[in-house]
C-alpha positions as CSV (number, residue, x, y, z in Angstrom):
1,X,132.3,213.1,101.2
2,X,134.2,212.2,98.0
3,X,137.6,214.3,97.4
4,X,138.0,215.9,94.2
5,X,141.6,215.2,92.8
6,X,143.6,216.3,89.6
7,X,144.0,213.8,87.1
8,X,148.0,214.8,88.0
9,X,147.7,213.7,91.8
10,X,147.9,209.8,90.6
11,X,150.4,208.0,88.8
12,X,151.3,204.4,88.3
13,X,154.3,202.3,89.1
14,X,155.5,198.9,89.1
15,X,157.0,196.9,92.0
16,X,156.2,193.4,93.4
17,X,155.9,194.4,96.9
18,X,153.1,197.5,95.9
19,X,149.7,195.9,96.8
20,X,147.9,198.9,94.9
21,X,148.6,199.9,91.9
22,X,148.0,203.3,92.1
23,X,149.6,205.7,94.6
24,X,148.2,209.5,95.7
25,X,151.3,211.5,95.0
26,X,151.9,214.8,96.6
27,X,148.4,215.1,98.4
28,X,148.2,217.1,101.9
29,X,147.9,215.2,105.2
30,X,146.3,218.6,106.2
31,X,143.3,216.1,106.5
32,X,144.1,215.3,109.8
33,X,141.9,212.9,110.4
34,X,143.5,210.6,107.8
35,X,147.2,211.0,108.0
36,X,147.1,208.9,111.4
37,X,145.1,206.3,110.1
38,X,147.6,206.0,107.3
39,X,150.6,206.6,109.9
40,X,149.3,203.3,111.6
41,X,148.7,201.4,108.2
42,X,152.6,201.9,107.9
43,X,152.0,204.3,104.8
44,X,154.0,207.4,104.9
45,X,152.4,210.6,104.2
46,X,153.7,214.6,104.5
47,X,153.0,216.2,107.6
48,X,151.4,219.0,106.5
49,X,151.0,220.8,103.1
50,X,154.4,223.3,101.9
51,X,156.4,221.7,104.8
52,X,159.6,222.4,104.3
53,X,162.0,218.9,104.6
54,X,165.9,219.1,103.9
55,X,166.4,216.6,101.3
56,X,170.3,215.4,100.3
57,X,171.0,214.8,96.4
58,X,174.1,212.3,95.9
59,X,175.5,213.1,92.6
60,X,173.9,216.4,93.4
61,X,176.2,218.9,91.0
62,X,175.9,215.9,87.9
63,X,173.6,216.4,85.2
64,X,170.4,215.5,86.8
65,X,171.5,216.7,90.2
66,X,171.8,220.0,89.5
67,X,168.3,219.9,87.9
68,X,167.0,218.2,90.6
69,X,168.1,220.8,92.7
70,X,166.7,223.5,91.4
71,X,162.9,222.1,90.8
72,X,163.6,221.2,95.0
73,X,164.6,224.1,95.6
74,X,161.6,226.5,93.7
75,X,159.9,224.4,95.9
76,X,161.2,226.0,99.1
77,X,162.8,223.0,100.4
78,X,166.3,223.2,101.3
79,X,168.7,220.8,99.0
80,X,172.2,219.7,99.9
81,X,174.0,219.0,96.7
82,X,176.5,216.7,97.9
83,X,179.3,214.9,95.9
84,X,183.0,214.8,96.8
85,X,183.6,218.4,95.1
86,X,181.6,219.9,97.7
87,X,182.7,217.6,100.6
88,X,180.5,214.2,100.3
89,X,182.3,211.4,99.4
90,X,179.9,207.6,99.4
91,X,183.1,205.6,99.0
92,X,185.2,207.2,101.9
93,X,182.1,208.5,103.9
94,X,183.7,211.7,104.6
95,X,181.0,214.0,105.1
96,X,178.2,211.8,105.1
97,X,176.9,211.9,108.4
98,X,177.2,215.8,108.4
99,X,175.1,216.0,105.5
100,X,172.2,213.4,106.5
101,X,172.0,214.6,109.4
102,X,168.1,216.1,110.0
103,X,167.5,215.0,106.7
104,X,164.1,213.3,105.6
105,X,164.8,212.7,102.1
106,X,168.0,211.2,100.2
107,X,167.9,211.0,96.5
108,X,170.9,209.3,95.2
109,X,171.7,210.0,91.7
110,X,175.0,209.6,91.7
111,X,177.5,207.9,89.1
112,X,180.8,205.8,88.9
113,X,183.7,207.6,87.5
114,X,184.4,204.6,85.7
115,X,182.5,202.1,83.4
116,X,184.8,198.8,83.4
117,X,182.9,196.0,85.1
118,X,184.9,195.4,88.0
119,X,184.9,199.0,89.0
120,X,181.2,200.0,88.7
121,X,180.7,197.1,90.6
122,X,182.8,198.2,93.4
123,X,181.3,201.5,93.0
124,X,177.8,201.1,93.5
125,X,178.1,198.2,96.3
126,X,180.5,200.4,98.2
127,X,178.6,203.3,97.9
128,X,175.1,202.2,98.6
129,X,176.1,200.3,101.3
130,X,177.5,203.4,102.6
131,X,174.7,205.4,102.1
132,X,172.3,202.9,103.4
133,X,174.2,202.7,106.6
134,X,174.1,206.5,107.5
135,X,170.6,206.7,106.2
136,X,169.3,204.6,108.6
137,X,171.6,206.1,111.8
138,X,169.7,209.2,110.1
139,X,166.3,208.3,110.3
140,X,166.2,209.1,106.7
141,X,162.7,208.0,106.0
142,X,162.6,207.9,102.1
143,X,165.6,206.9,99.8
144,X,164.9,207.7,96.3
145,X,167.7,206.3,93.7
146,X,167.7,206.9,89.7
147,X,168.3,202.9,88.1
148,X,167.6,202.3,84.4
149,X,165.2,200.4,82.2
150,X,165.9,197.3,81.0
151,X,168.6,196.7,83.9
152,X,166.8,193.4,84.4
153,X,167.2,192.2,81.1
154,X,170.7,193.0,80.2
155,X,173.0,190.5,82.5
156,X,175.7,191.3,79.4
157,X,176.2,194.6,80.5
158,X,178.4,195.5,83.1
159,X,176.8,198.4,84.2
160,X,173.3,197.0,84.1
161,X,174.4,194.4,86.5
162,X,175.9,197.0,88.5
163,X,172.8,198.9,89.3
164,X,170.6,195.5,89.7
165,X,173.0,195.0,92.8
166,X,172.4,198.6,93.8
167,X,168.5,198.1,93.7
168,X,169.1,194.8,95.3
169,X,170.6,196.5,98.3
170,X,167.8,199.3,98.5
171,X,165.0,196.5,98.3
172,X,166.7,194.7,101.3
173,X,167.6,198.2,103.8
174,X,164.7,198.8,106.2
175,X,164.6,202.4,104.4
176,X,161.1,202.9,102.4
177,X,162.2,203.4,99.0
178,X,161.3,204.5,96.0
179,X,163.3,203.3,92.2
180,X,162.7,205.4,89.5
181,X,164.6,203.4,86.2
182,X,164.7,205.8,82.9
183,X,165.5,204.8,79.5
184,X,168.6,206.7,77.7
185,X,168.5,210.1,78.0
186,X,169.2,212.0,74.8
187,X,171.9,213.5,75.6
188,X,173.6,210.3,75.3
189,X,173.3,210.4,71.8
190,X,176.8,211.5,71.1
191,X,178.2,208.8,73.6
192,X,176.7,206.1,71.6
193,X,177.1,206.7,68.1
194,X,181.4,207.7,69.2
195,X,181.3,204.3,71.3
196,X,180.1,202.5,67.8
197,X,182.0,203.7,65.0
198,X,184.4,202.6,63.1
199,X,185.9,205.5,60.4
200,X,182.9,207.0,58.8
201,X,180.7,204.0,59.5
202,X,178.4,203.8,62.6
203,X,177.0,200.2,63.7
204,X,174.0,199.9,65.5
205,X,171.2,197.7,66.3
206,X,167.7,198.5,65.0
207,X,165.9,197.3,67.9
208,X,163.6,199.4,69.6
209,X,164.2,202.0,72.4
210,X,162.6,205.3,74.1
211,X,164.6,207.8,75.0
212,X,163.9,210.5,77.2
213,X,165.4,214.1,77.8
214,X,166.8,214.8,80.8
215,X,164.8,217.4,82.3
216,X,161.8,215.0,82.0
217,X,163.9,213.1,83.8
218,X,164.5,215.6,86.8
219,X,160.7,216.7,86.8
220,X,159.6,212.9,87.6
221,X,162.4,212.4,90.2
222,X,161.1,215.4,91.9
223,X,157.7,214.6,92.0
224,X,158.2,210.9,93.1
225,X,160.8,212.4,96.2
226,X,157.9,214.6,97.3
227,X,155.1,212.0,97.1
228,X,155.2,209.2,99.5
229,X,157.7,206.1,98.8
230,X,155.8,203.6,96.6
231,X,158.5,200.8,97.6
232,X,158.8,199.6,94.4
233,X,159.8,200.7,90.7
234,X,158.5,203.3,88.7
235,X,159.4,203.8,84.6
236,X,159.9,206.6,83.2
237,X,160.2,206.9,79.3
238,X,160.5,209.3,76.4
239,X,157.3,210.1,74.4
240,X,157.9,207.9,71.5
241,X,160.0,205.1,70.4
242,X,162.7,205.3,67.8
243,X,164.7,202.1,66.8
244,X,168.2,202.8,68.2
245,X,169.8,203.4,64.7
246,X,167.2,205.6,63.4
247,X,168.1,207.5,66.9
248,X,171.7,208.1,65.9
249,X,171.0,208.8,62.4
250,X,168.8,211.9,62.9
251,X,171.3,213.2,65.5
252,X,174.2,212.6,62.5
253,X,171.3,214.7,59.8
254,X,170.9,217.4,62.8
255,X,174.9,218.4,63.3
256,X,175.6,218.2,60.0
257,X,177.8,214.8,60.5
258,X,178.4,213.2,57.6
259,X,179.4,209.7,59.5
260,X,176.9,206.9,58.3
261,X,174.9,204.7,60.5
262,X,174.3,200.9,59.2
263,X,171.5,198.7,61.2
264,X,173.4,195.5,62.4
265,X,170.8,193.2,64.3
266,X,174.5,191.9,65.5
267,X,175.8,195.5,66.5
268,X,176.5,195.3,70.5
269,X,175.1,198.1,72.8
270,X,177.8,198.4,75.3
271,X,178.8,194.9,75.0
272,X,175.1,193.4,74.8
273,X,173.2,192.2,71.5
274,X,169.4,194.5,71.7
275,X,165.7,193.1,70.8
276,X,163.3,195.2,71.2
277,X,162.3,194.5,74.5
278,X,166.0,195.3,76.0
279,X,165.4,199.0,76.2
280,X,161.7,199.7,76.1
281,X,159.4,200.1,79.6
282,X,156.9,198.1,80.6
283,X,152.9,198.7,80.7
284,X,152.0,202.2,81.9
285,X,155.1,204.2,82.3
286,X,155.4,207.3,83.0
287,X,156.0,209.2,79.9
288,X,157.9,212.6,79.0
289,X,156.9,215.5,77.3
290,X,160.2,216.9,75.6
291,X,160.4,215.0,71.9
292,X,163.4,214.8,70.2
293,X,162.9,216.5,67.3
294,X,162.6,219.6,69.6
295,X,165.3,218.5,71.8
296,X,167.9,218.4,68.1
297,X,166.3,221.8,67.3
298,X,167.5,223.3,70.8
299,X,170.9,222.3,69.3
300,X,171.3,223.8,66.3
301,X,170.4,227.6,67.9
């Protein structure tokens, strides 16, 4: 008998330990006499369709946490928010145990207070070997982590290298994983034309990028937690490509500020020089639907 499946059921991801190259996302094991074949495989695969599984966001009252939440949540699952304003803190481990505990799911979007080199470092070493550690006394059995496109590419930036240690440390736990990189949100924007001006005059590079809105972001975070761990890397990007001054510049036209951006092939992002691979996903990623142009004219009302 051949299954009929949405189109939406399948999606594609990258990762040099995934043999397939497609994964069935979010299907029921209430075909019973599958799941323990794929149990035995070493596959994981939901119990049983709606089961409700406690799943732990670090970072889980930040930007994408909170969304993240709430799309778990509608979903009748039960979501610990944990950061260190409600009692979680990665670093220390206060609370951590306590929160993992009877957990099935850990998503860990969380984000160093600081961006100088030698602190994000510490940051996401101490805390994913942290979390790591209490997810296995957990029996946590999928550790979903937000990274970013390009972090391969980028040995310049600080914060790139940073987040190549944390995947590094997720690729070596025991913990089936899954690593969903994004490209720059939009509402970066701000952030990056403030961190290149100078006066009135705005330098950046033309190279390409693809930035994404945020709740795209949360959406595919939440369906990647509730499908099975692809242990590997999945990309997510925005629907279209802009180069990285054009970006800024149509942000500037939308707020009415009258700052001028100048394309500098030379202009540093962050402390790294840009070509257009830098920023931009590989073959088949997942794509967003929010476009900017509607994401500039949720700002003006």
């Amino acid at each position: 008998m051949k299954l009929a499946l949405p189109r939406a059921a399948w999606t594609n991801f990258q990762g040099k330990s995934n043999r397939n190259p497609t994964w069935l996302q979010g299907f029921s094991a209430s075909l019973g006499a599958i799941s323990p074949r794929f149990h035995k495989q070493g596959h994981w695969w939901p119990e049983s369709r709606g089961k409700v599984m406690k799943i732990v966001i670090i970072g889980g009252t930040g930007l994408i946490g909170t969304k993240l939440a709430s799309k778990l949540r509608q979903k009748g699952h039960e979501v610990i928010a944990a950061s260190p304003s409600t009692g979680v803190n990665t670093i220390t481990g206060e609370g951590l145990d306590r929160a993992l505990s009877g957990a099935e799911i850990v998503v860990d979007v969380a984000n160093s207070p600081s961006f100088e080199d030698r602190a994000v470092l510490k940051f996401f070493e101490t805390s994913g070997r942290n979390l790591l550690a209490a997810e296995a006394a957990a029996s946590v059995r999928h550790h979903v982590a937000l990274s970013v496109v390009g972090v391969d590419r980028l040995s310049e930036n600080g914060y790139f290298r940073a987040k190549l240690v944390q995947e590094s440390l997720i690729k070596a736990s025991k913990i089936s994983y899954t690593i969903l990189r994004a490209t720059q949100f939009f509402e970066f924007v701000g952030g990056i034309v403030d961190s290149s001006a100078d006066g009135q005059i705005v330098r950046l590079s033309p190279a390409l990028f693809q930035p994404v809105a945020s709740d795209d972001v949360a959406a595919a975070l939440a369906d990647v937690t509730l499908g099975g761990p692809v242990n590997g890397i999945v990309e997510l990007a925005g629907p279209e490509p802009f180069t990285l001054d054009d970006f800024a510049r149509q942000y500037l036209t939308a707020t009415k500020d009258p700052r001028k951006v100048v394309a500098d092939i030379h202009a540093r992002y962050f402390g790294a020089e840009l070509d257009d691979r830098s920023l931009t996903p590989g073959q088949n990623p997942r794509l967003g639907a929010v476009r900017f142009e509607d994401w500039l004219a949720g700002l003006r009302q």
